[in-house]
VEXDREN-2710 file (C-alpha; in Angstrom, 1 decimal):
% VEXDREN-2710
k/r/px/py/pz
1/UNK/-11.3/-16.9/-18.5
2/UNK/-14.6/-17.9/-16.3
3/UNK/-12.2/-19.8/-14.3
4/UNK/-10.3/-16.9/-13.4
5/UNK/-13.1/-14.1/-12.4
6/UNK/-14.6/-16.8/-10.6
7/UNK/-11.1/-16.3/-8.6
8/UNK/-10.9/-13.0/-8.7
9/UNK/-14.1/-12.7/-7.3
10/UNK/-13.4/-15.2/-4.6
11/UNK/-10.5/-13.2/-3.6
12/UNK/-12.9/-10.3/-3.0
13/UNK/-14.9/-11.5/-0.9
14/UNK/-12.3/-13.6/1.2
15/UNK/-10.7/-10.1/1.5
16/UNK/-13.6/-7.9/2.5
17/UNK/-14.6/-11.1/4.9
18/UNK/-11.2/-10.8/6.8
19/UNK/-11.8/-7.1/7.4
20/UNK/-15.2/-7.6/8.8
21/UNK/-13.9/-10.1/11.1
22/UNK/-11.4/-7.8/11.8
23/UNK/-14.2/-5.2/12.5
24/UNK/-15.7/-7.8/14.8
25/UNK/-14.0/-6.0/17.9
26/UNK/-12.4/-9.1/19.5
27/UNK/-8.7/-8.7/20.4
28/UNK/-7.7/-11.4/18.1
29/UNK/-9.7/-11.1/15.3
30/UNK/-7.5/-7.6/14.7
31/UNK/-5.1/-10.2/13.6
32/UNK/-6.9/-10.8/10.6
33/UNK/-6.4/-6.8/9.5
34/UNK/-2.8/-7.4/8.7
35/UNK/-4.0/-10.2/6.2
36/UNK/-6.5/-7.9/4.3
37/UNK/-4.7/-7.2/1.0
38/UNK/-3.3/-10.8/0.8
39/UNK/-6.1/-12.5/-1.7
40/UNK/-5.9/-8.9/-3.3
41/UNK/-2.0/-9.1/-4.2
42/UNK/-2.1/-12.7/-4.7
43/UNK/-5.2/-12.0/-7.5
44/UNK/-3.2/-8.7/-8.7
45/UNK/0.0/-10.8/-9.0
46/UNK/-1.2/-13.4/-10.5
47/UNK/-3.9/-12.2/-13.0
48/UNK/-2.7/-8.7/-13.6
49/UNK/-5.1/-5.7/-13.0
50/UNK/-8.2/-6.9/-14.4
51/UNK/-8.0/-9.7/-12.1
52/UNK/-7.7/-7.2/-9.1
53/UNK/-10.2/-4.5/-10.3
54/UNK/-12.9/-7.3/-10.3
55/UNK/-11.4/-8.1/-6.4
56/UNK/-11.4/-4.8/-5.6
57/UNK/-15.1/-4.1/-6.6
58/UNK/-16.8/-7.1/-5.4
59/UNK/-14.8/-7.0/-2.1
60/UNK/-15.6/-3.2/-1.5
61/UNK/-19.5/-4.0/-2.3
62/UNK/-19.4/-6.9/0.0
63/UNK/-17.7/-4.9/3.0
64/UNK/-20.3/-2.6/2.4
65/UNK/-23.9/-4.8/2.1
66/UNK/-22.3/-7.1/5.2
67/UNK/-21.6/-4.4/7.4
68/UNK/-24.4/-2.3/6.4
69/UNK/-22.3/0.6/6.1
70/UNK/-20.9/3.2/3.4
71/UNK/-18.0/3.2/6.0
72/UNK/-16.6/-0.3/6.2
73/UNK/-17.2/-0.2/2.0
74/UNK/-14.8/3.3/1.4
75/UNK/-12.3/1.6/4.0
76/UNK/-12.1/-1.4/2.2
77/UNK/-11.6/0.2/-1.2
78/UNK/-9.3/3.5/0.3
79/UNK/-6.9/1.2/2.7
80/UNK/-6.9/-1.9/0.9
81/UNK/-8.5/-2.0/-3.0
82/UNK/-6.9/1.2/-3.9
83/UNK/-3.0/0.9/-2.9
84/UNK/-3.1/-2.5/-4.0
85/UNK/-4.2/-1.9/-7.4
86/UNK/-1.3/1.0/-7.5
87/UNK/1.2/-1.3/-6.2
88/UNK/0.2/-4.4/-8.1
89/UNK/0.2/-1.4/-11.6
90/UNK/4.0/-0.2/-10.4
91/UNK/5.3/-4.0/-9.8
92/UNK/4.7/-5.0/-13.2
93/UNK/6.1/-2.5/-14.9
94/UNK/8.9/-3.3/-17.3
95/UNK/11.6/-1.7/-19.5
96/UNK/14.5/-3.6/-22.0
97/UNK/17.5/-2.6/-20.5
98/UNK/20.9/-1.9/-22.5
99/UNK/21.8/-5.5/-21.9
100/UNK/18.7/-6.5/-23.9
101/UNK/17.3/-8.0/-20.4
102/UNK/13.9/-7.1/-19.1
103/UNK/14.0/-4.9/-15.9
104/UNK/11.1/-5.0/-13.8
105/UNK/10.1/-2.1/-11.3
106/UNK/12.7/-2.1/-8.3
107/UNK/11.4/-3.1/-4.7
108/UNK/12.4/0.3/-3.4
109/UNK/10.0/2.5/-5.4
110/UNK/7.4/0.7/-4.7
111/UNK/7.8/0.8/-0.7
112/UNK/8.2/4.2/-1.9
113/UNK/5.1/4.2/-3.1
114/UNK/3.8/3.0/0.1
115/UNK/5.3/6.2/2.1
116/UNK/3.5/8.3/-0.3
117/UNK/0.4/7.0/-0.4
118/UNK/0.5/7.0/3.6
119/UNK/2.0/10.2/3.7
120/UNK/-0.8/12.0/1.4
121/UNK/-4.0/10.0/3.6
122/UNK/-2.1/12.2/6.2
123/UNK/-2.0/14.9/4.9
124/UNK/-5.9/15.0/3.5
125/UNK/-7.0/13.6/6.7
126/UNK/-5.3/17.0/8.5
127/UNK/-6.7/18.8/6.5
128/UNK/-10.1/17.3/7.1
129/UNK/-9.7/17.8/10.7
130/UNK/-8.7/21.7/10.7
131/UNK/-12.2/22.6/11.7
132/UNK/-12.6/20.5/14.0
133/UNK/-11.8/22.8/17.1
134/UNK/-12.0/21.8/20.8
135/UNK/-9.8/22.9/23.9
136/UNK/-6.9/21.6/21.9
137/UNK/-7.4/22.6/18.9
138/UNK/-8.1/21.2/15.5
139/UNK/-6.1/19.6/13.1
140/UNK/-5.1/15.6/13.5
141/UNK/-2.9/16.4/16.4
142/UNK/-6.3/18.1/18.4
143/UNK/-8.4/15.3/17.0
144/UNK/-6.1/13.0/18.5
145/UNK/-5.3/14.7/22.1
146/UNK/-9.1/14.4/22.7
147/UNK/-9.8/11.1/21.2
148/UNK/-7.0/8.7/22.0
149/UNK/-7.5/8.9/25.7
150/UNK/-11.0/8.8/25.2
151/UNK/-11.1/5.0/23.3
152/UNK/-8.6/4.2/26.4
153/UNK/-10.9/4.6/28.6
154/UNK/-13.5/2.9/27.6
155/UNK/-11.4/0.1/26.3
156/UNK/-10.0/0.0/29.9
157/UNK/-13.4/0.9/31.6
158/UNK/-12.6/3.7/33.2
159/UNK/-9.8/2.2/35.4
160/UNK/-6.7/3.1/32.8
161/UNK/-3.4/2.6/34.9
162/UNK/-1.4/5.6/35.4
163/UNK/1.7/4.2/33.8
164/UNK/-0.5/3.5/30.4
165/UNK/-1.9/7.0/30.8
166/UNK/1.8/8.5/30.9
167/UNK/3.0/6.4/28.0
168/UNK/-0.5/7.3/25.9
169/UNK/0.7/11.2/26.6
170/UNK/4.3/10.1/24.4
171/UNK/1.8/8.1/21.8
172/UNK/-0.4/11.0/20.9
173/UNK/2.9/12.8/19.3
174/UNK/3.4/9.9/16.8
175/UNK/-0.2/8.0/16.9
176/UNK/-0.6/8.9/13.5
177/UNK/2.8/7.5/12.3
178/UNK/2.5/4.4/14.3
179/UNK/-0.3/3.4/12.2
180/UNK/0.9/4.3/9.0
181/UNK/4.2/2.1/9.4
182/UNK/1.9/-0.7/10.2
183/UNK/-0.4/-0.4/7.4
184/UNK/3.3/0.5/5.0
185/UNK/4.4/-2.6/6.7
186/UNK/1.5/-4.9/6.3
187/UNK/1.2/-4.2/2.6
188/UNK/5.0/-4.5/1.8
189/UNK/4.6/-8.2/4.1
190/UNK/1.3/-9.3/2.1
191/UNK/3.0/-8.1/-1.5
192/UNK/5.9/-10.2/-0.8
193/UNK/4.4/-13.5/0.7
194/UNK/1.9/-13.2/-2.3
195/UNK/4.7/-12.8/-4.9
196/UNK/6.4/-15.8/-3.3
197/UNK/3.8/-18.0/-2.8
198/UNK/2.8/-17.5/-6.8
199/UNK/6.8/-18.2/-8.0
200/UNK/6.8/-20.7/-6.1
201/UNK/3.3/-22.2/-8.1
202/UNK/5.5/-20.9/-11.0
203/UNK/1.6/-18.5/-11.5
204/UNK/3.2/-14.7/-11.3
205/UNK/3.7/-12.6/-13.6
206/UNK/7.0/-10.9/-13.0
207/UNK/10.0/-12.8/-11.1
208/UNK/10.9/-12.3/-7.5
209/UNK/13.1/-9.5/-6.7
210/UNK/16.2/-9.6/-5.0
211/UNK/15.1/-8.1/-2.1
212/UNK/18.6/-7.5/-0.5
213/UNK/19.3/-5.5/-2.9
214/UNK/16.8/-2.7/-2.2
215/UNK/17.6/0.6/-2.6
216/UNK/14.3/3.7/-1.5
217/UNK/14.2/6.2/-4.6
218/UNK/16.0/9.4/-4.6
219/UNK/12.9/11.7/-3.9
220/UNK/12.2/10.1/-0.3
221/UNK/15.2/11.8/1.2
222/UNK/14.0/15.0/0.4
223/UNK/10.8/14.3/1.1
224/UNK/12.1/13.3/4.5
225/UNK/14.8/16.5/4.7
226/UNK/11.5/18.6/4.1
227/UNK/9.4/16.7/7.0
228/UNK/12.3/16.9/9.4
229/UNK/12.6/20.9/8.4
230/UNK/8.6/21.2/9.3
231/UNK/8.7/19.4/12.4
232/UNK/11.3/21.6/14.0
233/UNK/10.2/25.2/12.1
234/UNK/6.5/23.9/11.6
235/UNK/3.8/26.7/13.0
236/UNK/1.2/25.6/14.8
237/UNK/0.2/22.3/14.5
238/UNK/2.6/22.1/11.6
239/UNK/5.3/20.2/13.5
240/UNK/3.1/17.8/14.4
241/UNK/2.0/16.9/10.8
242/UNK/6.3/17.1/9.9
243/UNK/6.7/14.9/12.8
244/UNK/5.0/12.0/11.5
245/UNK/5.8/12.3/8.1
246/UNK/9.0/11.9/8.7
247/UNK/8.5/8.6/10.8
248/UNK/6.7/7.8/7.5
249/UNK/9.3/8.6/4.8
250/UNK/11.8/6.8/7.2
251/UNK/9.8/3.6/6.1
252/UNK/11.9/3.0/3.0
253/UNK/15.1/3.4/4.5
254/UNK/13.9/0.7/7.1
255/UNK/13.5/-1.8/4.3
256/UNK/17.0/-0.9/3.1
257/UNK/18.3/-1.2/6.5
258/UNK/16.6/-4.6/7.0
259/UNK/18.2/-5.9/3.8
260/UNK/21.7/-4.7/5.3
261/UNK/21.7/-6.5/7.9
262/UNK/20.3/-9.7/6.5
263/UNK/23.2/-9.5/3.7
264/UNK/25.3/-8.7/6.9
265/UNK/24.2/-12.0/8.7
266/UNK/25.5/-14.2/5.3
267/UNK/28.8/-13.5/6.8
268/UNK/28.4/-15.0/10.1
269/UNK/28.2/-18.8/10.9
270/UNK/25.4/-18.8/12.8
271/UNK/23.2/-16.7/10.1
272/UNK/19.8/-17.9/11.8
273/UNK/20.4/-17.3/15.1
274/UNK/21.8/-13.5/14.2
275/UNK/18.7/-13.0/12.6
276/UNK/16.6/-14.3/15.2
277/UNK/18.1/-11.9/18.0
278/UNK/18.1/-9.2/15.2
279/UNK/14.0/-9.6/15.6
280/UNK/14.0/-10.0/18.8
281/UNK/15.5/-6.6/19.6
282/UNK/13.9/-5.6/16.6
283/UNK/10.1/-5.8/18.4
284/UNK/11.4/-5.2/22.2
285/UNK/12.5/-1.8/21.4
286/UNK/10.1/-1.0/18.9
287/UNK/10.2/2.3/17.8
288/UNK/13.9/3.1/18.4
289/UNK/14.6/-0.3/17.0
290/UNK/12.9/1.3/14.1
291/UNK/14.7/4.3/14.2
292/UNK/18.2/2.3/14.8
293/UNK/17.6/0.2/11.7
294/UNK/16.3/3.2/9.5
295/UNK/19.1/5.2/10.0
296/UNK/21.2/2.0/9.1
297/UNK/19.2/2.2/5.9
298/UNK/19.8/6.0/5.2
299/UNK/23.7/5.5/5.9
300/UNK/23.9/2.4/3.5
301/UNK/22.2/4.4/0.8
302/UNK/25.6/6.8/0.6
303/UNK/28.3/4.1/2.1
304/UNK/27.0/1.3/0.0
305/UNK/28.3/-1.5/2.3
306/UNK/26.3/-4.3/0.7
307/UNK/28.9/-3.9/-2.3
308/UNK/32.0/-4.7/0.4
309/UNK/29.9/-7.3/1.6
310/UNK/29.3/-10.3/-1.2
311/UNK/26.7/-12.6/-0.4
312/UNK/24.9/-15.6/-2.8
313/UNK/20.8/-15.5/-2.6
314/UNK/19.6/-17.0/0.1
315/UNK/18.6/-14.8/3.5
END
């Protein structure tokens, strides 16, 4: 028992230090932001929620005395301590099936999870930002307009190119977005290493999912049919907000499209090398490979061509 809050605690502070090196403002020390969570889900997975409650604490005080700010401590527990202890609750959730068979929580609701807790941080933080006027208004989108270019150009002292400028103008209309699909992304990647690395150890708590066989719960498409309706009828800065919802609660159909065309590449010979270009493309077109790959997700939820496609476990 000592053993193991000695562990948890460990993982706390391992995961608070990674986000103040993150914080550090080198270029590459922003690598360490996408490995956050990791100790947290590994703990979580592993131990179960008292395990990750002890994480979560220690790491948020830690962020907080280090940095010497109530800032780093909220970001730490809001971004990072908080969604992983409602992910790490959801995964490990279990019903007896009709079989007699223990069924644990699906892969798909809890990337759906992931949309929604992205999509309500959204939503507050617009909320937040209503008063907060200027020549282009408040909400996130005014916020945004003023502030985006603002870190550009001090990031580029003062000497921004004019093709960057242009290409910040098309980023302001899905900033937002672009950071929640990281973050969705990150947390899905760290959740799934952890779970893998503790099968493997033979140390977690619930077995490793089938992940090709992911389907995103029936509530996201309306979720998404309603952002899609407010981003092209939304008043005022309404459209903005639907906008990048949408991109958000297109998240889970990207996993499902993902797992398509892995189950897809079991058919051909050369299975690595189709995956390998898959990623390729994947990151050189970036959003639209998103898009691509998400609507590929959406159609598979209604054509179901994993079930024409068999495939063993394996990609």
């Amino acid at each position: 028992m000592m053993k193991d809050r000695l562990v948890a605690l460990a993982a706390g502070v391992a995961s608070a230090m990674l986000l103040l090196l993150a914080l550090t403002g080198l270029p590459i020390a922003m690598l360490f932001l996408y490995t956050v969570p990791l100790p947290l889900y590994l703990i979580g997975l592993r131990q179960g929620l008292s395990g990750l409650i002890l994480a979560g604490a220690i790491g948020t005080v830690v962020a907080g005395m280090v940095s010497g700010t109530i800032v780093a401590a909220l970001g730490f527990l809001l971004l990072f301590a908080a969604p992983a202890l409602t992910l790490v609750h959801h995964a490990l959730l279990s019903r007896t099936g009709g079989d007699g068979r223990k069924e644990w929580y699906p892969p798909g609701w809890l990337a759906g999870w992931l949309a929604a807790m992205a999509a309500m941080s959204l939503i507050v933080l617009d909320i937040a930002l209503m008063g907060d006027g200027g020549g282009d208004g408040g909400g996130l989108e005014g916020h945004i307009s003023r502030t985006l270019p603002e870190a550009l150009e001090r990031l580029t002292g003062g000497n921004t190119p004019p093709d960057l400028l242009q290409r910040t103008e098309l980023w302001i209309g899905v900033f937002p977005a672009m950071l929640a699909c990281a973050w969705i992304g990150a947390g899905a990647l760290n959740a799934g290493v952890a779970q893998n690395v503790l099968q493997k150890g033979a140390k977690a708590l619930r077995p490793t999912p089938e992940y090709t066989l992911i389907e995103a719960p029936f509530w996201v498409l309306y979720a998404l049919a309603a952002a899609a309706f407010l981003a092209l009828v939304g008043p005022g800065t309404l459209d903005y907000l639907g906008r990048n919802l949408a991109i958000i609660f297109a998240m889970p159909y990207f996993f499902v499209g993902l797992a398509t065309v892995h189950v897809l590449a079991r058919r051909a010979k050369a299975r690595l090398g189709v995956l390998v270009t898959f990623y390729i493309l994947l990151i050189f077109l970036g959003l639209v490979g998103m898009f691509a790959v998400s609507a590929l997700g959406l159609a598979e939820q209604f054509l179901r061509l994993r079930r024409k496609w068999p495939s063993t476990r394996g990609a």
